[in-house]
Legacy VTK file of the C-alpha trace (Angstrom):
# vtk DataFile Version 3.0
C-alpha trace
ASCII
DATASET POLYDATA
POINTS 207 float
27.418 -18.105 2.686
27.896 -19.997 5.998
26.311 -23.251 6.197
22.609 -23.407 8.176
22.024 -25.700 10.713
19.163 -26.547 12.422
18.073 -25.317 15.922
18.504 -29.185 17.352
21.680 -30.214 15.786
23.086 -26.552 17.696
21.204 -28.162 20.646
22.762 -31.067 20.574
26.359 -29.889 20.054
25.513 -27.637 23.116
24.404 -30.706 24.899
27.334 -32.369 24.291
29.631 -29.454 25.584
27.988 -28.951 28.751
28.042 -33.229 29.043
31.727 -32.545 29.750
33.460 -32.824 26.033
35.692 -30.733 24.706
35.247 -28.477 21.347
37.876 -30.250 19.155
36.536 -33.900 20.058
32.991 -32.363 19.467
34.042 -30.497 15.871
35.845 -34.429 14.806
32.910 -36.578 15.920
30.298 -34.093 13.791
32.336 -32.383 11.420
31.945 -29.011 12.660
34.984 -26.332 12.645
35.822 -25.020 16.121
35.447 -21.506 15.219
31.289 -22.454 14.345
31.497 -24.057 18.047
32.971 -21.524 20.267
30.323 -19.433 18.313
27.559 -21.435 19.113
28.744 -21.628 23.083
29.033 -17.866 23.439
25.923 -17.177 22.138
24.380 -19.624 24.354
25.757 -18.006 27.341
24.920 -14.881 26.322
20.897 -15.912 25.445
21.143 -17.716 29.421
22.474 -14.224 30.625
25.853 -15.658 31.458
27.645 -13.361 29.423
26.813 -9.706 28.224
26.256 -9.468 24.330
23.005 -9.497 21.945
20.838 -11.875 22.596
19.775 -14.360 19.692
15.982 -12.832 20.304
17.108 -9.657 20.176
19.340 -10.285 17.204
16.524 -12.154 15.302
13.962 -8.761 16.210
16.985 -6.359 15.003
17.182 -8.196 11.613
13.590 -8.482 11.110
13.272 -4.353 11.799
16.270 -3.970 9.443
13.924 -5.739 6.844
11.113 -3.856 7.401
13.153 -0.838 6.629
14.289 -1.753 3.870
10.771 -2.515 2.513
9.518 0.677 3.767
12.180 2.667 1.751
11.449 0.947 -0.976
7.989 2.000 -1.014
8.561 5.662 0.104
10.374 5.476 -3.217
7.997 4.024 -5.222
5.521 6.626 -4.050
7.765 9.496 -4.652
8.245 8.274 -8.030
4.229 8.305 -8.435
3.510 11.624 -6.803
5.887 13.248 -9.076
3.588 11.884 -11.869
0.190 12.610 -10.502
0.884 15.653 -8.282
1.002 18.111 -11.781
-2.376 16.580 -12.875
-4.653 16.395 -9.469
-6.193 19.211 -8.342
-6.118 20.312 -4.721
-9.159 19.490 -3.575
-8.771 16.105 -4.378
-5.651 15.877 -2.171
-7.715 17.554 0.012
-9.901 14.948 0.113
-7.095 12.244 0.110
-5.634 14.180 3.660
-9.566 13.886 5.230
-9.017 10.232 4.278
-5.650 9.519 5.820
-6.490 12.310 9.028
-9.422 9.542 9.737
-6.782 7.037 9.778
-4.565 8.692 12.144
-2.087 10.311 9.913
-0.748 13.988 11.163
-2.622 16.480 8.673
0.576 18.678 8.503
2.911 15.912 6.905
-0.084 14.553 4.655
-0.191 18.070 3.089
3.359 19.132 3.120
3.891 15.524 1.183
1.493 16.565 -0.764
2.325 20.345 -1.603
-1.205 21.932 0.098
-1.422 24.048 3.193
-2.920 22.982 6.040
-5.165 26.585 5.801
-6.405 25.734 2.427
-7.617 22.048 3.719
-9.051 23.382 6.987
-11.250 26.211 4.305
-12.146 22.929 1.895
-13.414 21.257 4.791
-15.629 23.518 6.419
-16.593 24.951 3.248
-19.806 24.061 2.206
-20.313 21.499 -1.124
-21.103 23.363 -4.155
-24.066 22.512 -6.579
-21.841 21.219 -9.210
-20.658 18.684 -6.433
-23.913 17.407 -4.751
-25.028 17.211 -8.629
-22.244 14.670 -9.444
-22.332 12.757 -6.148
-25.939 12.439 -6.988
-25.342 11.701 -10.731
-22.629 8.948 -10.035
-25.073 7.209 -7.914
-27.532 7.388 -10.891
-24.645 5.910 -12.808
-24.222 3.155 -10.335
-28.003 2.362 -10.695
-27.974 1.916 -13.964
-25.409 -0.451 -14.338
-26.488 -2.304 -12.077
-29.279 -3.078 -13.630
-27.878 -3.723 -16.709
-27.077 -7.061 -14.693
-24.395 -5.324 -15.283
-23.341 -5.559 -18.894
-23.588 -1.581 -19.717
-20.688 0.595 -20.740
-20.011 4.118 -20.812
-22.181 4.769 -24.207
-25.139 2.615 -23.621
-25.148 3.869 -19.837
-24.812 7.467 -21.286
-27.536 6.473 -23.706
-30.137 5.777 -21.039
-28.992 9.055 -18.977
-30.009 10.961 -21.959
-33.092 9.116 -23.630
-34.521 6.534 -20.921
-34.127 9.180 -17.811
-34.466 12.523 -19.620
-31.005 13.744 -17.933
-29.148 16.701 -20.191
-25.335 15.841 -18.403
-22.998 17.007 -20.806
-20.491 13.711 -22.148
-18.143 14.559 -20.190
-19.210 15.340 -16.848
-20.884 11.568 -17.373
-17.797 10.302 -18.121
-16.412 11.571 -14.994
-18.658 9.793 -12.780
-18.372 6.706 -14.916
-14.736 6.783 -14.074
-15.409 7.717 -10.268
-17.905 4.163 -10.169
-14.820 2.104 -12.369
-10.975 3.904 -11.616
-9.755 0.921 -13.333
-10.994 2.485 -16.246
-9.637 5.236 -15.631
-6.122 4.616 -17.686
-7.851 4.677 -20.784
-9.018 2.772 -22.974
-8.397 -0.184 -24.781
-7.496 -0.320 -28.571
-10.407 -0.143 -30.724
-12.610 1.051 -27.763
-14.083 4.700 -26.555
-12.784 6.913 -24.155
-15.606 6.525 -21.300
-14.750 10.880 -20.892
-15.647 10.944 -24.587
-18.784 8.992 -24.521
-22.173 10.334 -26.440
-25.260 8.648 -27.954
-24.978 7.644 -31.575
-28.235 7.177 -32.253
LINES 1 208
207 0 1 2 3 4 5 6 7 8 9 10 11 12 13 14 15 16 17 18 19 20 21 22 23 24 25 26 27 28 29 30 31 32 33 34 35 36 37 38 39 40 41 42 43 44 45 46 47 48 49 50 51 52 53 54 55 56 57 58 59 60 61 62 63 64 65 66 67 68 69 70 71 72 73 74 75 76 77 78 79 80 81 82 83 84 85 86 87 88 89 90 91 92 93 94 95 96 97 98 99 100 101 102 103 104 105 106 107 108 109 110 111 112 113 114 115 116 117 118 119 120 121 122 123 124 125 126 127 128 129 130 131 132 133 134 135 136 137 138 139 140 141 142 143 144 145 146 147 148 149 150 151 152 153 154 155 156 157 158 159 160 161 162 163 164 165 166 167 168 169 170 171 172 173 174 175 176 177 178 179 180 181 182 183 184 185 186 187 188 189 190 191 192 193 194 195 196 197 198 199 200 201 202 203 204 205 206
């Protein structure tokens, strides 16, 4: 790797050159090779538009976009990797609902659901389409969830907030349709769970 100088040392040598002194008495007096000089006086004409060529802006812009791809294709694979591990496993309406997200944001509907194997029909019908019961009933029974912990101060899990569902509130929620709107309030719980402990889709009252 070519050795890095600083901006003033290339400054100076510049300095120097325009002063009147030639490159080899410049390259002896600071131990520079001519080659690194000539370089350094062509693209200094070229930055003061004395000579046509990329400018060192323009070259410092072109590597930093070159970067950025790079990143970006890193994480379009990273994200193809994922979607091939999720897509069998969510349902569509959910990536309908992840395409109303992203639309808000600006993001073309067609690519959101080509990349993520809907039709554009079927998430135009989801969205008019009115909620069903079964819906509005778990929006309303995650907030309930929510409540709850809360005021557990908040030191509840899945069983003991099941528990006061079922015996402090009177609610008849199967398990699992609590446990899905435990994991809706927590994702990171979502993974499952830790040795020893219960699955939060699994939860009941042992009592």
């Amino acid at each position: 790797m070519p050795k890095r100088y600083p901006p003033e040392f290339r400054a100076r040598v510049l300095a120097l050159l325009k002063a009147g002194k030639g490159v080899q008495q410049v390259a002896v007096e600071l131990g520079l090779s001519d080659a690194t000089i000539y370089s350094w006086r062509r693209q200094d004409q070229i930055d003061s538009g004395a000579r046509p060529g990329l400018s060192s802006l323009q070259a410092a812009e072109l590597a930093a976009a070159r970067r950025r791809i790079r990143e970006l294709e890193e994480e379009v694979l990273i994200l193809n990797r994922a979607a091939e591990q999720w897509k069998p496993v969510v349902p569509p309406k959910e990536r309908f609902a992840l395409i109303g997200e992203l639309a808000a944001q600006g993001v073309s509907i067609e690519r959101a659901a080509r990349l993520l194997e809907v039709s554009v029909a079927g998430f135009f019908a989801w969205r008019t389409r009115a909620p069903s019961e079964r819906t509005i009933r778990h929006a309303w029974l995650t907030d309930v969830i929510r409540e709850v912990h809360a005021e557990s101060f908040p030191t509840y899990g899945a069983r003991r907030v099941y528990a006061e569902l079922t015996l402090g509130r009177g609610l008849a929620d199967r398990p699992r349709r609590c446990g899905a709107a435990y994991r809706q309030c927590w994702p990171a719980r979502a993974a499952g769970p830790a040795k020893g402990q219960a699955d939060p889709a699994q939860v009941h009252h042992r009592g």
